[in-house]
KOLGU-4560 file (N, C-alpha, C; in nm, 3 decimals, padded with zeros to 5 digits):
<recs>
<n_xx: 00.540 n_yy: -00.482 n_zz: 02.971 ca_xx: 00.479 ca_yy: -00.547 ca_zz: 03.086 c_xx: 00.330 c_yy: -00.560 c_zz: 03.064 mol: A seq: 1 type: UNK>
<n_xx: 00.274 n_yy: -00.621 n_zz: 03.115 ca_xx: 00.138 ca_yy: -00.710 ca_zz: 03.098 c_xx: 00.071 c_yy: -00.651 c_zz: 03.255 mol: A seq: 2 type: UNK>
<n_xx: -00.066 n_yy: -00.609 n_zz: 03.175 ca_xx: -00.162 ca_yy: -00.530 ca_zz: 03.336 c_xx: -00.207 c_yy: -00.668 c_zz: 03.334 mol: A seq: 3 type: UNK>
<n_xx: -00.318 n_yy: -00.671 n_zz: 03.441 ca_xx: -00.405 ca_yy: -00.760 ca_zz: 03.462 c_xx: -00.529 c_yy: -00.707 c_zz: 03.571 mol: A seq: 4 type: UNK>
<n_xx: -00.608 n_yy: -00.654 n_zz: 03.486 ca_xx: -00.737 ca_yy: -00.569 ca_zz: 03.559 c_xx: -00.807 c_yy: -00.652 c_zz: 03.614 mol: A seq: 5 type: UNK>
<n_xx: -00.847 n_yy: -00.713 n_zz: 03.697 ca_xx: -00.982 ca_yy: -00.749 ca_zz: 03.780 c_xx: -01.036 c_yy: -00.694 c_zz: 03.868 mol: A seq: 6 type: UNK>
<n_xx: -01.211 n_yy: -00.705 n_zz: 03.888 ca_xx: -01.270 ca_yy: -00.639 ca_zz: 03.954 c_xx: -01.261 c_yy: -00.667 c_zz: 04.095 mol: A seq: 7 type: UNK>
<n_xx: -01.312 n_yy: -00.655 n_zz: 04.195 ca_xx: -01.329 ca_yy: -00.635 ca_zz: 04.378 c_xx: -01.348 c_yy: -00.776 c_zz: 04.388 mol: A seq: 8 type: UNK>
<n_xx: -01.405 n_yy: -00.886 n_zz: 04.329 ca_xx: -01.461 ca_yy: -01.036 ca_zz: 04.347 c_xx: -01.315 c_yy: -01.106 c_zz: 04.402 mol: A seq: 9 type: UNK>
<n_xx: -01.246 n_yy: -01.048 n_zz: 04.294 ca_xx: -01.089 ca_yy: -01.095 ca_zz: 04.345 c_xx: -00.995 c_yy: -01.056 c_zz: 04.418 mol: A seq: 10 type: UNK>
<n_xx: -01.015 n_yy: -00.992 n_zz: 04.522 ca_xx: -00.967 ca_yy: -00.957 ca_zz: 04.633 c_xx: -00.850 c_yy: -01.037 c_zz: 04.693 mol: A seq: 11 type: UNK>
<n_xx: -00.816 n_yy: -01.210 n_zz: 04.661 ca_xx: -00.751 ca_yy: -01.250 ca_zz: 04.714 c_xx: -00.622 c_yy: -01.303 c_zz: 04.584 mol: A seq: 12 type: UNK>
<n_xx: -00.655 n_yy: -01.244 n_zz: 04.507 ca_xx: -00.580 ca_yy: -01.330 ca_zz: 04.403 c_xx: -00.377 c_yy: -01.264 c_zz: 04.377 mol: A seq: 13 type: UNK>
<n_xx: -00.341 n_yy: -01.220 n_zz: 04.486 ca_xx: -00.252 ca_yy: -01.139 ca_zz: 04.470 c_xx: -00.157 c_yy: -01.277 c_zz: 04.576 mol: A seq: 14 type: UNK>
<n_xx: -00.233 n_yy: -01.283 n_zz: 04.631 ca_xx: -00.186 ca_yy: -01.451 ca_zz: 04.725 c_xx: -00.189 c_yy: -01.595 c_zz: 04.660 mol: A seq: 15 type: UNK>
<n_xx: -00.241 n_yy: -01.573 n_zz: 04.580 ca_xx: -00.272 ca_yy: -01.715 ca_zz: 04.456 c_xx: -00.192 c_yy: -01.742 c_zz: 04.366 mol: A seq: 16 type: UNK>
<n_xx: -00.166 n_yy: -01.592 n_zz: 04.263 ca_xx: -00.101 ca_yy: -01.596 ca_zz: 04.191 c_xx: 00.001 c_yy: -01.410 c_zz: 04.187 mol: A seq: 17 type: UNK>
<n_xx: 00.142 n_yy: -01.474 n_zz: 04.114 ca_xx: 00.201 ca_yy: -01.352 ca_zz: 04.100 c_xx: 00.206 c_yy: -01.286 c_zz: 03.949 mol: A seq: 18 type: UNK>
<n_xx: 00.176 n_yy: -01.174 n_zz: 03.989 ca_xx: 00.171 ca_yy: -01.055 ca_zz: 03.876 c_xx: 00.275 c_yy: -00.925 c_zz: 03.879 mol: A seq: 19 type: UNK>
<n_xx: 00.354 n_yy: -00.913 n_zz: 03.765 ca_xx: 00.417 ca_yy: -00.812 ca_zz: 03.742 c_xx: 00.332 c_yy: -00.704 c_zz: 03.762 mol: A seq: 20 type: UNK>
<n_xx: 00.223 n_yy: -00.676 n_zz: 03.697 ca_xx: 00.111 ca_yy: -00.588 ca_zz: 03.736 c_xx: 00.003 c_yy: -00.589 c_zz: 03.744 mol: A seq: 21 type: UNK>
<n_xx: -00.019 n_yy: -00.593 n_zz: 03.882 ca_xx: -00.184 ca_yy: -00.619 ca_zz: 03.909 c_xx: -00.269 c_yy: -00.521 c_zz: 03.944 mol: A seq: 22 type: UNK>
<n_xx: -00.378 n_yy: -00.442 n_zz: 03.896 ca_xx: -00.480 ca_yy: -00.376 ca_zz: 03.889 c_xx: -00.619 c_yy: -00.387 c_zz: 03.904 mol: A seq: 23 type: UNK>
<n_xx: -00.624 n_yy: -00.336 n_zz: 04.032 ca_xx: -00.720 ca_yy: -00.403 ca_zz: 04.118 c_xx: -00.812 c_yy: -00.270 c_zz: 04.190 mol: A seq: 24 type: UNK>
<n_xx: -00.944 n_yy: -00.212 n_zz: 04.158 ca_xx: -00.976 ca_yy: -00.087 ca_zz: 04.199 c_xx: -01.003 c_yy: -00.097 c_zz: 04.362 mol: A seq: 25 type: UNK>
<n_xx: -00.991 n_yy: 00.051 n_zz: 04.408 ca_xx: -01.014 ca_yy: 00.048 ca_zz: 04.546 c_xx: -01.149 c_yy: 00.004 c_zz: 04.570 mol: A seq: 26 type: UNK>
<n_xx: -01.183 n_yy: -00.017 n_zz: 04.719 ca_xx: -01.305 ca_yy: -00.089 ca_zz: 04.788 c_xx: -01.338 c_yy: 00.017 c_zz: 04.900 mol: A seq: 27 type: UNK>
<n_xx: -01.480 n_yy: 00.059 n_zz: 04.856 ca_xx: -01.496 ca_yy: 00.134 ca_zz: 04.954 c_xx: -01.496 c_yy: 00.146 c_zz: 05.113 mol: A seq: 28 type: UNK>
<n_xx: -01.426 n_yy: 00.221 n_zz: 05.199 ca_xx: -01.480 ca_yy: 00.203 ca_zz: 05.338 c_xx: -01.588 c_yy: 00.131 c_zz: 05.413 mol: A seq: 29 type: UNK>
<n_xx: -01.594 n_yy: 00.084 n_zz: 05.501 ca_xx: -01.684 ca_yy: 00.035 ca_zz: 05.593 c_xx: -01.745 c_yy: 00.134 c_zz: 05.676 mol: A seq: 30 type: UNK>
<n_xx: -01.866 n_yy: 00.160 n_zz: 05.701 ca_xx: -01.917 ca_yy: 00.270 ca_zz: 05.790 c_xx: -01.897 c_yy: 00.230 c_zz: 05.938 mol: A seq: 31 type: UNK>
<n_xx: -01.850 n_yy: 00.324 n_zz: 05.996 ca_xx: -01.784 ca_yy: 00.256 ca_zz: 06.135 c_xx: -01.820 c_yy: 00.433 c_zz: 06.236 mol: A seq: 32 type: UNK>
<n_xx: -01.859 n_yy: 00.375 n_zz: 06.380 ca_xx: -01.833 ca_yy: 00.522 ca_zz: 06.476 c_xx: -01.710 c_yy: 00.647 c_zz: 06.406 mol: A seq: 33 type: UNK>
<n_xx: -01.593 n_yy: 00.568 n_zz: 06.395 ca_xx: -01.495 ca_yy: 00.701 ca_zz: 06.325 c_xx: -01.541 c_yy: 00.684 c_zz: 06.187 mol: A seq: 34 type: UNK>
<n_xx: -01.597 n_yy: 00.670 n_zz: 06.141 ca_xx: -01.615 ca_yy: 00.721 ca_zz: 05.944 c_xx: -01.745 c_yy: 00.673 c_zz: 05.916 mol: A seq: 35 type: UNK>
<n_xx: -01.842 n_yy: 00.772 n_zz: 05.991 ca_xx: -01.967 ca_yy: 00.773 ca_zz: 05.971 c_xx: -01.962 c_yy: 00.800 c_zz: 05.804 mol: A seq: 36 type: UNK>
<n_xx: -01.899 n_yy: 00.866 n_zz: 05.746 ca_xx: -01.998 ca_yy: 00.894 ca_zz: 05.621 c_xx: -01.853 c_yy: 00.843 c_zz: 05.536 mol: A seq: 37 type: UNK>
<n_xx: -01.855 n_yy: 00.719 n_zz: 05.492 ca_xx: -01.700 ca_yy: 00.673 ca_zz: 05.383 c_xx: -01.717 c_yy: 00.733 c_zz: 05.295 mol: A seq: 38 type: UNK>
<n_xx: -01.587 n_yy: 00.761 n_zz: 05.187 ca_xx: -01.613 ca_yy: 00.698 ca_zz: 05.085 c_xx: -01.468 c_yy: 00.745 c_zz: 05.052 mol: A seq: 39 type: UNK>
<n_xx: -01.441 n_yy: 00.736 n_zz: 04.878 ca_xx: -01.338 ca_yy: 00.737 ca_zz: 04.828 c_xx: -01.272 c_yy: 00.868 c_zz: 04.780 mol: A seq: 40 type: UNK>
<n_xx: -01.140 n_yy: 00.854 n_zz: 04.797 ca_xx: -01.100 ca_yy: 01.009 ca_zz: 04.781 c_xx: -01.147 c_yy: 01.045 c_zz: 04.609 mol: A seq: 41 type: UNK>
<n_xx: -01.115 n_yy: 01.194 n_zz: 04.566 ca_xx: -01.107 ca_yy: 01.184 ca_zz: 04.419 c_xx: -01.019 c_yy: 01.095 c_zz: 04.282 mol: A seq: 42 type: UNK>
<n_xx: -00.915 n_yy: 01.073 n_zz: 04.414 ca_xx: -00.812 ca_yy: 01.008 ca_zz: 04.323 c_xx: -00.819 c_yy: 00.856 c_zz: 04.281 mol: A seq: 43 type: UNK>
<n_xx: -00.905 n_yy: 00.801 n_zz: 04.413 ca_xx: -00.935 ca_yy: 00.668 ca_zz: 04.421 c_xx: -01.030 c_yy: 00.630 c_zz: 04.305 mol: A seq: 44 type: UNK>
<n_xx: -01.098 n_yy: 00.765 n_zz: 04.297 ca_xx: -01.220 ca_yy: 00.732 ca_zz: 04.215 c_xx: -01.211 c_yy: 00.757 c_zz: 04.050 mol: A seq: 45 type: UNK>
<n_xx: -01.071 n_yy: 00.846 n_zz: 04.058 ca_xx: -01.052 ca_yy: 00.827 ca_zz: 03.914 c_xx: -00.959 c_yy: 00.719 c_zz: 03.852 mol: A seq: 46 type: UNK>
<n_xx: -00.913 n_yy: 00.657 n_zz: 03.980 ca_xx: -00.800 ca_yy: 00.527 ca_zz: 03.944 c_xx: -00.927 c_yy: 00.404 c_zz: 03.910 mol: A seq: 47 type: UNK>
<n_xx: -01.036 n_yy: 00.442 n_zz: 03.976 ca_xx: -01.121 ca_yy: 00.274 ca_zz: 03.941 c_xx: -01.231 c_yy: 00.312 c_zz: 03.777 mol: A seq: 48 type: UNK>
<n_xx: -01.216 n_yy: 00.460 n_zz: 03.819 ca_xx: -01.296 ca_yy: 00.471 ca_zz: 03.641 c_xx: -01.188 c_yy: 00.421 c_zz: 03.550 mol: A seq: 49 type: UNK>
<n_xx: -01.081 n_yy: 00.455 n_zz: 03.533 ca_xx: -00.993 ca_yy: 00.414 ca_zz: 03.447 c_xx: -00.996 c_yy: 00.283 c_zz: 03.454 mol: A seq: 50 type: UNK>
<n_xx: -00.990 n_yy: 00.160 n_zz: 03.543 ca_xx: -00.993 ca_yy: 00.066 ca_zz: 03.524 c_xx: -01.122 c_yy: -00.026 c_zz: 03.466 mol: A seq: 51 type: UNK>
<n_xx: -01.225 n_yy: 00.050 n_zz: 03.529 ca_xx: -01.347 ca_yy: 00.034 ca_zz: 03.461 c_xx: -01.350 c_yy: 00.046 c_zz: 03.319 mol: A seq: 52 type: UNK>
<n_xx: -01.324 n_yy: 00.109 n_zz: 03.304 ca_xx: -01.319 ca_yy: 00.193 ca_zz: 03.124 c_xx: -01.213 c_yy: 00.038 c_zz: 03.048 mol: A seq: 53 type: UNK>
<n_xx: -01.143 n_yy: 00.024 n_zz: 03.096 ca_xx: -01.054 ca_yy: -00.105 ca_zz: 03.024 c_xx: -01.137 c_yy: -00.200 c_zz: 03.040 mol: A seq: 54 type: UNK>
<n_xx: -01.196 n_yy: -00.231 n_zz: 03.138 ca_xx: -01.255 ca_yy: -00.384 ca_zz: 03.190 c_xx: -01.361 c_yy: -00.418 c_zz: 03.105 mol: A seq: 55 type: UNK>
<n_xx: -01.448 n_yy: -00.287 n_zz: 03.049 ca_xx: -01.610 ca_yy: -00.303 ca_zz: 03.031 c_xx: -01.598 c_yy: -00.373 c_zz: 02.933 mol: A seq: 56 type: UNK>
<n_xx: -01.497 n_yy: -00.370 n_zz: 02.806 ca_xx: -01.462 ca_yy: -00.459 ca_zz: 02.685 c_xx: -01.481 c_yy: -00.600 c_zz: 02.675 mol: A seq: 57 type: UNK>
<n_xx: -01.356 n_yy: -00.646 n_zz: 02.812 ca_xx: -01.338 ca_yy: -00.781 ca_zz: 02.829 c_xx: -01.482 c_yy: -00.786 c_zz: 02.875 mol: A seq: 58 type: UNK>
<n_xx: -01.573 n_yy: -00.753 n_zz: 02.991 ca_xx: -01.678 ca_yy: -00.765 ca_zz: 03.067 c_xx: -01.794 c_yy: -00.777 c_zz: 02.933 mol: A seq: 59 type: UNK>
<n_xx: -01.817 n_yy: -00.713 n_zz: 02.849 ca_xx: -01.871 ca_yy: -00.728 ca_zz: 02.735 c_xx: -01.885 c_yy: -00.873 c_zz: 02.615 mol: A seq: 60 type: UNK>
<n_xx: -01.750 n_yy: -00.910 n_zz: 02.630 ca_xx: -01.735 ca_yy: -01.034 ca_zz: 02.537 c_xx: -01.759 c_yy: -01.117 c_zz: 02.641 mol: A seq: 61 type: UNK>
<n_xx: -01.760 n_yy: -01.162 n_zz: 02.745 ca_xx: -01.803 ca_yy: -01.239 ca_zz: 02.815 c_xx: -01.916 c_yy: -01.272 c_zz: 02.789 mol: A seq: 62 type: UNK>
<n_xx: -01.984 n_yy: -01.157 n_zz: 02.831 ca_xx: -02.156 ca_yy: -01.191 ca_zz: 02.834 c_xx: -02.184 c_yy: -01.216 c_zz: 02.687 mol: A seq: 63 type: UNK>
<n_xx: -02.121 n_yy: -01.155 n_zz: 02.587 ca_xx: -02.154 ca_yy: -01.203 ca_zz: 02.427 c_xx: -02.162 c_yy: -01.346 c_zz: 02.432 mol: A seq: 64 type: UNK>
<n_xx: -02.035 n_yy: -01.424 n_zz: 02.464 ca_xx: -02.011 ca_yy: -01.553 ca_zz: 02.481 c_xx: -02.099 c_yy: -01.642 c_zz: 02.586 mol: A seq: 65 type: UNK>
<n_xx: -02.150 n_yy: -01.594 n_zz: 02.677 ca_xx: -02.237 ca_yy: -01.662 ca_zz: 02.740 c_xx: -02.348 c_yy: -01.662 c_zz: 02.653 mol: A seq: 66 type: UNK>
<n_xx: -02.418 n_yy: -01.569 n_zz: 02.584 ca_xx: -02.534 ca_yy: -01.585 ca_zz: 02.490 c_xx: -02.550 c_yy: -01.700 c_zz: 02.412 mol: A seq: 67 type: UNK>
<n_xx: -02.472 n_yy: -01.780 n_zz: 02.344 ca_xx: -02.436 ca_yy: -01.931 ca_zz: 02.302 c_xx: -02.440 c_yy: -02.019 c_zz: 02.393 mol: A seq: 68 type: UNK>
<n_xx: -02.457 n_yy: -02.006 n_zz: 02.599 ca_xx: -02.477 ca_yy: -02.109 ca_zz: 02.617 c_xx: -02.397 c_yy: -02.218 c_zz: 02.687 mol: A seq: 69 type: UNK>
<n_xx: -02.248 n_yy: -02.183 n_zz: 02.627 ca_xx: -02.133 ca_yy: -02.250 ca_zz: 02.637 c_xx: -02.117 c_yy: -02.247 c_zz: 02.761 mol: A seq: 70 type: UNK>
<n_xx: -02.107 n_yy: -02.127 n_zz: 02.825 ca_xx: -02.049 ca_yy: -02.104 ca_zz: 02.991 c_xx: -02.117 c_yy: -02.092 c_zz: 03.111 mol: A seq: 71 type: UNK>
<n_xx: -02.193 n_yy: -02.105 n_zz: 02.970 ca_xx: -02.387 ca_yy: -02.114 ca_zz: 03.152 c_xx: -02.401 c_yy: -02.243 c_zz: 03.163 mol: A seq: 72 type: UNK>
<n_xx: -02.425 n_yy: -02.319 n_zz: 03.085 ca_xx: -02.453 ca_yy: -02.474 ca_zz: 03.111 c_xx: -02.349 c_yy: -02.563 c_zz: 03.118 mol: A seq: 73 type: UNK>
<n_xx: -02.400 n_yy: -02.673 n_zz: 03.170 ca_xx: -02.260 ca_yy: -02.746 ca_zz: 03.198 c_xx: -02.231 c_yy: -02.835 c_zz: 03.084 mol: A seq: 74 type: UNK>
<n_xx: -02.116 n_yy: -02.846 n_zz: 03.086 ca_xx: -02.077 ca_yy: -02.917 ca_zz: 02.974 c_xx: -02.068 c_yy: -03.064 c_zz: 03.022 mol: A seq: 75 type: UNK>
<n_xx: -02.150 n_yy: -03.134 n_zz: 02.935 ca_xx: -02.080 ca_yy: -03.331 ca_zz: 02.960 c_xx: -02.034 c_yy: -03.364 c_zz: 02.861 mol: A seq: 76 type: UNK>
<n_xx: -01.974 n_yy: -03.355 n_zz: 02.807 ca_xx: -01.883 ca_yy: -03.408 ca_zz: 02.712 c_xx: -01.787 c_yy: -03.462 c_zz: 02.804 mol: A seq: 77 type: UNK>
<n_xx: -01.673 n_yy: -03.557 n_zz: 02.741 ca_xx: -01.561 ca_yy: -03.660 ca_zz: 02.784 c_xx: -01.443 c_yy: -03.558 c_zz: 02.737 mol: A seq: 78 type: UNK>
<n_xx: -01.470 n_yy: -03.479 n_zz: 02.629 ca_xx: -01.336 ca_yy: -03.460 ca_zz: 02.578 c_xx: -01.322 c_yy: -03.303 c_zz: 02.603 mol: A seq: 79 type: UNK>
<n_xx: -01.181 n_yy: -03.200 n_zz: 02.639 ca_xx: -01.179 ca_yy: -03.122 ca_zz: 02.682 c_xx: -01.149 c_yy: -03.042 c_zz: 02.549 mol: A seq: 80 type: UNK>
<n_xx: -01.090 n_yy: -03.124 n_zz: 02.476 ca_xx: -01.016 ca_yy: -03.064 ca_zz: 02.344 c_xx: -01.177 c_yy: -02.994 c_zz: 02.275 mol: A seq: 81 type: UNK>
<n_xx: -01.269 n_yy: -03.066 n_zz: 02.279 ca_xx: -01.394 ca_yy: -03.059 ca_zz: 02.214 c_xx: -01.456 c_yy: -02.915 c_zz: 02.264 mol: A seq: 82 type: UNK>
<n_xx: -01.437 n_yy: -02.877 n_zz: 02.464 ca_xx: -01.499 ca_yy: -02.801 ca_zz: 02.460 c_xx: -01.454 c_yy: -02.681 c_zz: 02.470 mol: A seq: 83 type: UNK>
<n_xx: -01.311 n_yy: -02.684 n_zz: 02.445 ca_xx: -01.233 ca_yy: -02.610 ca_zz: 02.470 c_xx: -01.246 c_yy: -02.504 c_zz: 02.293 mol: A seq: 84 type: UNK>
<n_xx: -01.255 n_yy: -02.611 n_zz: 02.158 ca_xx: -01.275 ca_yy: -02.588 ca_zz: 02.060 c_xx: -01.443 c_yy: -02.511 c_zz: 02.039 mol: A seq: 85 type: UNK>
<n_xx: -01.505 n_yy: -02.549 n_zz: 02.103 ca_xx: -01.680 ca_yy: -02.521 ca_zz: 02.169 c_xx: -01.661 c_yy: -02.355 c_zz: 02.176 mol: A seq: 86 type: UNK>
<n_xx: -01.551 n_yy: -02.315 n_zz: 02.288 ca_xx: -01.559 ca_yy: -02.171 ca_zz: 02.331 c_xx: -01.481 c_yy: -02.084 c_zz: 02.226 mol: A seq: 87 type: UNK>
<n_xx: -01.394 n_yy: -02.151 n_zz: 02.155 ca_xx: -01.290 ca_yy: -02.078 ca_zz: 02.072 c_xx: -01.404 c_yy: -02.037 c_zz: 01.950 mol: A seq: 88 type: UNK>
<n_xx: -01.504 n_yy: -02.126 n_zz: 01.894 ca_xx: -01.618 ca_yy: -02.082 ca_zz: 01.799 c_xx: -01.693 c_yy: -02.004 c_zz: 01.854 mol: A seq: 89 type: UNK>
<n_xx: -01.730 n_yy: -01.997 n_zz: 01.953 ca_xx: -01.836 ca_yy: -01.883 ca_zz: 02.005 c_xx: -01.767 c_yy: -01.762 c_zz: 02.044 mol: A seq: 90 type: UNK>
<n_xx: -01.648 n_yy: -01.765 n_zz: 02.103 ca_xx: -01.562 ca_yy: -01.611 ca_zz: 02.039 c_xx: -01.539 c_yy: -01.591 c_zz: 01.942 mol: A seq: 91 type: UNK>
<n_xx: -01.529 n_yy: -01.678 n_zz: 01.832 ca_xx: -01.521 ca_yy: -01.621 ca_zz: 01.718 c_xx: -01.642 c_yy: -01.584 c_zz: 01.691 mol: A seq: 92 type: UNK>
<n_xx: -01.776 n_yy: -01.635 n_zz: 01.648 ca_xx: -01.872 ca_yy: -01.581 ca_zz: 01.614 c_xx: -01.894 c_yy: -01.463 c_zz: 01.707 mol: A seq: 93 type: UNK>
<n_xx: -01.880 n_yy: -01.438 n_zz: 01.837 ca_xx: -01.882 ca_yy: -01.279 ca_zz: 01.889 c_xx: -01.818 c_yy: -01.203 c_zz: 01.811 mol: A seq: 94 type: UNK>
<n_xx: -01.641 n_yy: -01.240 n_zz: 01.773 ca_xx: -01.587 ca_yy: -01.149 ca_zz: 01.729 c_xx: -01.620 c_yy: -01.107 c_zz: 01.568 mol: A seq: 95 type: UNK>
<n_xx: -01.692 n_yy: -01.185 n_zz: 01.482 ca_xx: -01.719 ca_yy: -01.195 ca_zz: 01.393 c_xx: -01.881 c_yy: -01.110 c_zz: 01.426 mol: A seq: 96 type: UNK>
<n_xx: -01.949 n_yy: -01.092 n_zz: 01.503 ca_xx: -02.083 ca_yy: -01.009 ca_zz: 01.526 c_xx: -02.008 c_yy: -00.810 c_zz: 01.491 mol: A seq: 97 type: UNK>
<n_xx: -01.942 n_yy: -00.862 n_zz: 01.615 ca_xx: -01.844 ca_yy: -00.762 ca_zz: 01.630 c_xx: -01.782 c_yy: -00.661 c_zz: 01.514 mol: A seq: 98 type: UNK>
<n_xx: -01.735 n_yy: -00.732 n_zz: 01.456 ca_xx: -01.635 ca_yy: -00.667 ca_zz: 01.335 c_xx: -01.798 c_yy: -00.652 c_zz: 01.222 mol: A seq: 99 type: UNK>
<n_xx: -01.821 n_yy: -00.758 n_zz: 01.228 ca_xx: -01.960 ca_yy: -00.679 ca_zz: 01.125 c_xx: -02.038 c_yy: -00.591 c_zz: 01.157 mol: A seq: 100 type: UNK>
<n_xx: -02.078 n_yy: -00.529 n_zz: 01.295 ca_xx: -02.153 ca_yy: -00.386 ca_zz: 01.310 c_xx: -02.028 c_yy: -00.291 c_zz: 01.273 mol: A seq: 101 type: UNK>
<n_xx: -01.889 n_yy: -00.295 n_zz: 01.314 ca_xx: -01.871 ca_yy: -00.192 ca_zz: 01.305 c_xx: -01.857 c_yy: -00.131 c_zz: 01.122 mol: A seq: 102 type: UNK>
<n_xx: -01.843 n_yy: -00.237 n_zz: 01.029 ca_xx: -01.827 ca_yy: -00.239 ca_zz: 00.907 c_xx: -01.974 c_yy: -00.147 c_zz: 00.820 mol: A seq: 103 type: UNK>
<n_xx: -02.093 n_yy: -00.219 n_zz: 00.910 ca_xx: -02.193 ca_yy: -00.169 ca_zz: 00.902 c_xx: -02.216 c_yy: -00.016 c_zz: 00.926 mol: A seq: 104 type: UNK>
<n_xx: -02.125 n_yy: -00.011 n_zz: 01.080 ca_xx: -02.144 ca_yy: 00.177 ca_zz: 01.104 c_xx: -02.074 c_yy: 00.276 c_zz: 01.023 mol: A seq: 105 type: UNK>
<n_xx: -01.982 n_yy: 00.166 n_zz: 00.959 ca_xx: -01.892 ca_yy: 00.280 ca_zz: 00.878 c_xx: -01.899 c_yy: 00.341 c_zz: 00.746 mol: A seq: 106 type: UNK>
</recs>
């Protein structure tokens, strides 16, 4: 089976689309007359580190890939094939940054 971690932004995506498993960290309380002081139990808080800990990877190559440009600016091009080929080179050159430090650390 296939997770699918996203962060709190996506709050609604369980109504959008269906997932065998969706992983989604808790959201903290609202401060209210009954729960002057919120927050999350221990358990809550070790269920969203764990998800954190998976996410920071993907969350990582992102921003690698934005460094090229590709996903910050808009694209005008006509052809999708073009920019679609656009993002597949700039993950590769991440993943290719990538694999060469660690070759380097080793």
């Amino acid at each position: 089976t296939k997770n699918v971690y996203v962060d709190l932004g996506y709050l609604g995506i369980q109504k959008e689309y269906k997932f065998l498993s969706l992983k989604i960290p808790f959201k903290k309380p609202k401060k209210s007359k009954k729960n002057p002081y919120p927050s999350l139990t221990l358990e809550q808080k070790n269920y969203n580190k764990s998800i954190s800990k998976k996410r920071v990877f993907v969350e990582n190559a992102i921003a690698g890939i934005k460094r090229y440009h590709i996903l910050i600016n808009k694209y005008r091009g006509k052809s999708k094939e073009k920019f679609d080929e656009s993002i597949e080179l700039c993950a590769g050159l991440w993943n290719f940054k990538i694999d060469f430090k660690k070759k380097i650390t080793c």
